[in-house]
SEFI-697542 format. One record per residue (C-alpha): residue number from 1; x, y, z. Coordinates in steps of 0.05 Angstrom, whole numbers. Layout:
@resi:NUM&u:X&v:Y&w:Z
...
! end
This chain:
@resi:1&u:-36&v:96&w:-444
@resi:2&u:-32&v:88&w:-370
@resi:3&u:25&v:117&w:-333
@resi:4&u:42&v:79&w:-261
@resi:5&u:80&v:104&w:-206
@resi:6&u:125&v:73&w:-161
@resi:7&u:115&v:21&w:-207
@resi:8&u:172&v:-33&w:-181
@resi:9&u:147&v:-21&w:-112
@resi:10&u:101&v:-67&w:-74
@resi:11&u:36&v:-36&w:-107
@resi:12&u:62&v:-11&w:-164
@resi:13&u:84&v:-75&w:-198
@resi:14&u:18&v:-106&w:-197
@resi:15&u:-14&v:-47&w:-220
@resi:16&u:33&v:-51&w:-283
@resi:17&u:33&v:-129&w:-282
@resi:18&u:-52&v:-121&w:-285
@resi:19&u:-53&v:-73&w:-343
@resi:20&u:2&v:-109&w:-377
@resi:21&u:-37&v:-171&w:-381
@resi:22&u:-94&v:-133&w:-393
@resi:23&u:-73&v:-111&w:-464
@resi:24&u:-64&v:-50&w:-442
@resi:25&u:0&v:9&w:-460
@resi:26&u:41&v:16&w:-400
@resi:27&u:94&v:78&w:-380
@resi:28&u:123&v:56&w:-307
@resi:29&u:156&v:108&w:-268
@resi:30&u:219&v:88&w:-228
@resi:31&u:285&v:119&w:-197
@resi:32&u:323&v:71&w:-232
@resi:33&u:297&v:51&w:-307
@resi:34&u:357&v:18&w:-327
@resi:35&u:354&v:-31&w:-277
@resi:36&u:278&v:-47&w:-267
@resi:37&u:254&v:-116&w:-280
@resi:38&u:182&v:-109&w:-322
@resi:39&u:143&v:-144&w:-368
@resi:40&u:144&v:-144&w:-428
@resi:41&u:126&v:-88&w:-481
@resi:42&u:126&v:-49&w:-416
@resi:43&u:162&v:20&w:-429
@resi:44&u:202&v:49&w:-364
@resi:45&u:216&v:124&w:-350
@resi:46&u:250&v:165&w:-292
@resi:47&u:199&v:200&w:-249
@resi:48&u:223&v:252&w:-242
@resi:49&u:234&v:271&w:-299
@resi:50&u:144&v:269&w:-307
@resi:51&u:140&v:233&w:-380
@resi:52&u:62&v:239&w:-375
@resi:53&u:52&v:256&w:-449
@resi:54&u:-2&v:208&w:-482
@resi:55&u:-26&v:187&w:-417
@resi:56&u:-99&v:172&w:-402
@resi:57&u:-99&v:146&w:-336
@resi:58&u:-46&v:154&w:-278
@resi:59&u:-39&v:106&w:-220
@resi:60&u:-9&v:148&w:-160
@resi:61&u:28&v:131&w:-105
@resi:62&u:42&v:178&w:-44
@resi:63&u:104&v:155&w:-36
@resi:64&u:132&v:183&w:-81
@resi:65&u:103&v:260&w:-86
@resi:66&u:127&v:257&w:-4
@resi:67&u:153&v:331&w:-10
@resi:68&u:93&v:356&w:-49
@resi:69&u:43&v:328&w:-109
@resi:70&u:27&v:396&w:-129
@resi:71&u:76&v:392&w:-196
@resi:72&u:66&v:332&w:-207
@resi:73&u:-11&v:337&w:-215
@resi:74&u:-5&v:401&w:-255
@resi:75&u:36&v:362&w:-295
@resi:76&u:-17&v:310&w:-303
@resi:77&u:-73&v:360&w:-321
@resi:78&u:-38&v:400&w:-369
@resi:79&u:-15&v:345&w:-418
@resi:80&u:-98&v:316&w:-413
@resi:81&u:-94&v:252&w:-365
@resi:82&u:-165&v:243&w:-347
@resi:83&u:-166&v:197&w:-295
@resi:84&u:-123&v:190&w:-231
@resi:85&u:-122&v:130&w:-189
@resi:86&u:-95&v:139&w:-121
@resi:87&u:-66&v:92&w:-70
@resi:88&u:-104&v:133&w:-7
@resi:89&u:-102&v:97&w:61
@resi:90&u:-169&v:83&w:104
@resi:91&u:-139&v:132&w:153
@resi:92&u:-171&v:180&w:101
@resi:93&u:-240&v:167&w:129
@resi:94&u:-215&v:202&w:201
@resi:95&u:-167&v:261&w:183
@resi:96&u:-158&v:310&w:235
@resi:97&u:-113&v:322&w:295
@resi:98&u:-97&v:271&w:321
@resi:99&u:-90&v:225&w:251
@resi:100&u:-28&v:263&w:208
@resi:101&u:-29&v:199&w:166
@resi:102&u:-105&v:209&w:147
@resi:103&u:-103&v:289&w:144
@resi:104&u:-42&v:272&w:85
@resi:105&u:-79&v:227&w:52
@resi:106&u:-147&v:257&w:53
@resi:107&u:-106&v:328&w:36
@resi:108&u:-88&v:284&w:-22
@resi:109&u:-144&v:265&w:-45
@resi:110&u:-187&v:334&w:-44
@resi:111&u:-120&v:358&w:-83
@resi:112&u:-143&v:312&w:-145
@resi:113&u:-218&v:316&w:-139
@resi:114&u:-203&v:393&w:-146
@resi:115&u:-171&v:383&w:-215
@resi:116&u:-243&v:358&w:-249
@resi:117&u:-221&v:288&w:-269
@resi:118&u:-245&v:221&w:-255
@resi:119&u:-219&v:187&w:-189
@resi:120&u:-218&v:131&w:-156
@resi:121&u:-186&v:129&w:-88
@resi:122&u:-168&v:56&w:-66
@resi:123&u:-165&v:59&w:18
@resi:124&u:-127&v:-5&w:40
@resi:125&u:-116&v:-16&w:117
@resi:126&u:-62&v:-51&w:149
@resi:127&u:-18&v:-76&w:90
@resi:128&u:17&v:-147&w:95
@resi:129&u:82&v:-127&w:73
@resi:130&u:96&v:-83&w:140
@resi:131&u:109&v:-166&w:156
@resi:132&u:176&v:-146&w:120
@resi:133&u:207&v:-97&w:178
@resi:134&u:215&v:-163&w:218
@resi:135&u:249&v:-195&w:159
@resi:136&u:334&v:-177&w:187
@resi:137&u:306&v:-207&w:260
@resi:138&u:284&v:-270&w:225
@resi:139&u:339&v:-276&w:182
@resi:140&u:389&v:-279&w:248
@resi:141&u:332&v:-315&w:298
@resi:142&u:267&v:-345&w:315
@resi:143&u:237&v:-281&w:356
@resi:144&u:208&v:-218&w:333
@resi:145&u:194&v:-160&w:366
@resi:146&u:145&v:-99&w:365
@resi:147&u:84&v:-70&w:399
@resi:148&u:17&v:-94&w:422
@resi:149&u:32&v:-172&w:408
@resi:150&u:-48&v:-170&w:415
@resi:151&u:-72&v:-118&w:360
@resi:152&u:-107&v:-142&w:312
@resi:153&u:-113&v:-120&w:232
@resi:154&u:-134&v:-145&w:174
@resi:155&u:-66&v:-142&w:127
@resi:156&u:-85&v:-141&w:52
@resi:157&u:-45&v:-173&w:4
@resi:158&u:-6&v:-124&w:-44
@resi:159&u:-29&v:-160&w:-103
@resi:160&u:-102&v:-143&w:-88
@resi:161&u:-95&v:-72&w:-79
@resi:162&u:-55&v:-67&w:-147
@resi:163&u:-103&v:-116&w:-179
@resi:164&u:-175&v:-59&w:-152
@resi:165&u:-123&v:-5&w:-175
@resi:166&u:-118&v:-37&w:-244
@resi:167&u:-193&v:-53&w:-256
@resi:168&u:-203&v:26&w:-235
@resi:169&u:-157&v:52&w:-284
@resi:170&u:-186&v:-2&w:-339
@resi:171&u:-263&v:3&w:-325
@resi:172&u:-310&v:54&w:-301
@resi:173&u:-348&v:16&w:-250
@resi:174&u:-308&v:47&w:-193
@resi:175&u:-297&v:123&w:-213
@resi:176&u:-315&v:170&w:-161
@resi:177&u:-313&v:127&w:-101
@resi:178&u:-261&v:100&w:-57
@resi:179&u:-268&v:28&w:-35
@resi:180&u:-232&v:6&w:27
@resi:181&u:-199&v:-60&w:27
@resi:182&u:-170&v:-107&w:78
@resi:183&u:-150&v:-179&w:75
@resi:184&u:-207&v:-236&w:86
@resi:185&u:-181&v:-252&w:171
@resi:186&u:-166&v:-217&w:231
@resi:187&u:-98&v:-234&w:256
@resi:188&u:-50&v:-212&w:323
@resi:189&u:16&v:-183&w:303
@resi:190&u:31&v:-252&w:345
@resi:191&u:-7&v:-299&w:288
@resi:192&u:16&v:-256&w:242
@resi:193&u:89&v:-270&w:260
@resi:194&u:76&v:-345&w:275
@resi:195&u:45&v:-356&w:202
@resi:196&u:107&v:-322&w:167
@resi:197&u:156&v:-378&w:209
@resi:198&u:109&v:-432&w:178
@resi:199&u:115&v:-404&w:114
@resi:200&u:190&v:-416&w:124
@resi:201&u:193&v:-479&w:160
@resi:202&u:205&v:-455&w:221
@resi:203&u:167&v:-426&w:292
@resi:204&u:183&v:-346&w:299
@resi:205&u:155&v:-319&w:362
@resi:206&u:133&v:-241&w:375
@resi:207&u:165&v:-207&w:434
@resi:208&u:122&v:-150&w:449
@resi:209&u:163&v:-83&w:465
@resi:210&u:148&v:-29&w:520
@resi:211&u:111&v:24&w:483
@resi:212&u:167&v:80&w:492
@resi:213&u:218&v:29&w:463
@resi:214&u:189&v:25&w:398
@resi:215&u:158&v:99&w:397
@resi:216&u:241&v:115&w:409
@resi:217&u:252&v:72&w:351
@resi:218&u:206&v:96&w:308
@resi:219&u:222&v:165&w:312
@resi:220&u:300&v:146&w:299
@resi:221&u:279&v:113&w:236
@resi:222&u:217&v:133&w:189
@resi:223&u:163&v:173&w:231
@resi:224&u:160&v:235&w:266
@resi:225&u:140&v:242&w:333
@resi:226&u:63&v:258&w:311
@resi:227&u:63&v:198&w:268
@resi:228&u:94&v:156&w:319
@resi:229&u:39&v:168&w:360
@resi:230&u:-20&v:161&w:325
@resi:231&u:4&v:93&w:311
@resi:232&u:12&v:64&w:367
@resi:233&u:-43&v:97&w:391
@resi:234&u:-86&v:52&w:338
@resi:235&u:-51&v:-7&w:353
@resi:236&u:-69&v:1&w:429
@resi:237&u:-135&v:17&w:405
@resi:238&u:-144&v:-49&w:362
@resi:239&u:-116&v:-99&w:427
@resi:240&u:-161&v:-159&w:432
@resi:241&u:-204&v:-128&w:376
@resi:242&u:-224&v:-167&w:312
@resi:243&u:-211&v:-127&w:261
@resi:244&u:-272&v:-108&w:210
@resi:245&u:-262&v:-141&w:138
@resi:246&u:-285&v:-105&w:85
@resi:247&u:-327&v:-138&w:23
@resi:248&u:-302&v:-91&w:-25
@resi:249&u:-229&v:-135&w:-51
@resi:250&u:-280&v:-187&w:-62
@resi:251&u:-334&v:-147&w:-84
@resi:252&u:-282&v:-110&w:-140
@resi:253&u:-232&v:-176&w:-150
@resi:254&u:-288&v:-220&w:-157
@resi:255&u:-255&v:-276&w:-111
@resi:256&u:-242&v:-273&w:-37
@resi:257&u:-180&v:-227&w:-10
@resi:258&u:-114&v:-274&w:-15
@resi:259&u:-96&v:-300&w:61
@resi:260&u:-35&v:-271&w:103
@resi:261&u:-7&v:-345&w:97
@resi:262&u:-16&v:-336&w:20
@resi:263&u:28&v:-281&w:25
@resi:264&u:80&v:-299&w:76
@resi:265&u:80&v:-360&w:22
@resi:266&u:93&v:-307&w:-32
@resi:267&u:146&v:-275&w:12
@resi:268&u:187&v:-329&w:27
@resi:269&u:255&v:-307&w:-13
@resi:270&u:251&v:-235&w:32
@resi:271&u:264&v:-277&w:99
@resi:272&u:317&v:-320&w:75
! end
């Protein structure tokens, strides 16, 4: 049995929609059980409340162990769960000062390779759904706004990372390493917000911010100061520079990455 966290989140419910087609038993962890929308014959529990009992395998998402995973992997190793699959970042590969995102994810990680089970530590970059924090600016007009109209990533679709996360907790091909994925095309924040208006039918233009304007925002909503700035910091970086596209969601999926426009497409209903 296969526990999943954040299992209605954007991960989460293709990792849980994977294994459920898979055949496979299914516990997925949520605040809310009573009002989570999953397949079928899959069994929801509170997460907090760490129903880990029978488990085999454990998909994990930082988000939610944000105050601490220490109980939570205890938890894990004392009822037997053997392997752990984590959703890591590819900030992992460069912790340090400097990089507070890496140094918490690559903390993360050496946390579960100390417990002696199998791992797998999936390393997406840029993920398409940060698309989404523009979605109240389209809903009320055709301009968006942010940094660096100019940097370039390579935003993976959600689906992919929960569909490598799946085939790690299923198979063993990819215990003990940690593939890093990115979507199949280098794209501007610009393209990025012009394919999402042709996704809905309409042209959306990117406004690009002073830096301290959206470093002020930041700060007032999700990041601290640190964080803040080692993210614009890579976004200056990556101005007018294509961004690198890994093999491995191809290499694991066994078809190419899905497109940004495949998932603005998919997205649709969250602009409207």
């Amino acid at each position: 049995m296969f526990v999943v966290t954040g299992a209605t989140g954007n991960v989460g419910r293709y990792v849980v929609k994977e294994l459920a087609e898979a055949g496979a038993e299914v516990r997925a962890l949520t605040r809310n059980p009573e009002t989570a929308r999953l397949p079928a014959g899959v069994r929801a529990a509170r997460t907090e409340d760490l129903p880990f009992e029978g488990a085999t395998g454990l998909f994990l998402n930082p988000a939610v162990v944000r105050s601490g995973a220490d109980a939570l992997l205890q938890r894990a190793k004392e009822v037997g769960v053997r392997r752990i699959v984590l959703l890591s970042s590819s900030s992992a590969l460069d912790p340090g000062p400097g990089n507070p995102i890496g140094t918490l994810h690559r903390d993360l990680e050496l946390a579960i390779e100390a417990l002696d089970v199998e791992w797998t530590f999936v390393r997406p970059g840029a993920f398409a759904a940060n698309a989404l924090q523009w979605a109240d600016e389209i809903r009320s007009g055709d301009v968006v706004h942010g940094p660096y109209a100019e940097c370039r990533t390579a935003p993976i679709h959600e689906a992919d990372m929960g569909e490598v996360a799946a085939r790690a907790l299923l198979g063993d091909d990819l215990v003990g390493r940690a593939p890093v994925l990115t979507g199949p095309e280098s794209l501007s924040f610009a393209e990025q917000a012009r394919i999402v208006g042709e996704a809905l039918g309409r042209p959306l233009r990117y406004e690009e911010l002073p830096r301290e304007v959206v470093r002020e925002g930041m700060i007032k909503g999700f990041a601290t100061p640190e964080i803040a700035d080692s993210l614009l910091d890579m976004f200056a970086a990556a101005v007018g520079q294509p961004a690198e596209i890994s093999p491995e969601t191809e290499r694991v999926t066994g078809h190419p990455g899905r497109t940004f426009a495949q998932w603005a497409a998919d997205h649709r209903a969250d602009f409207s």
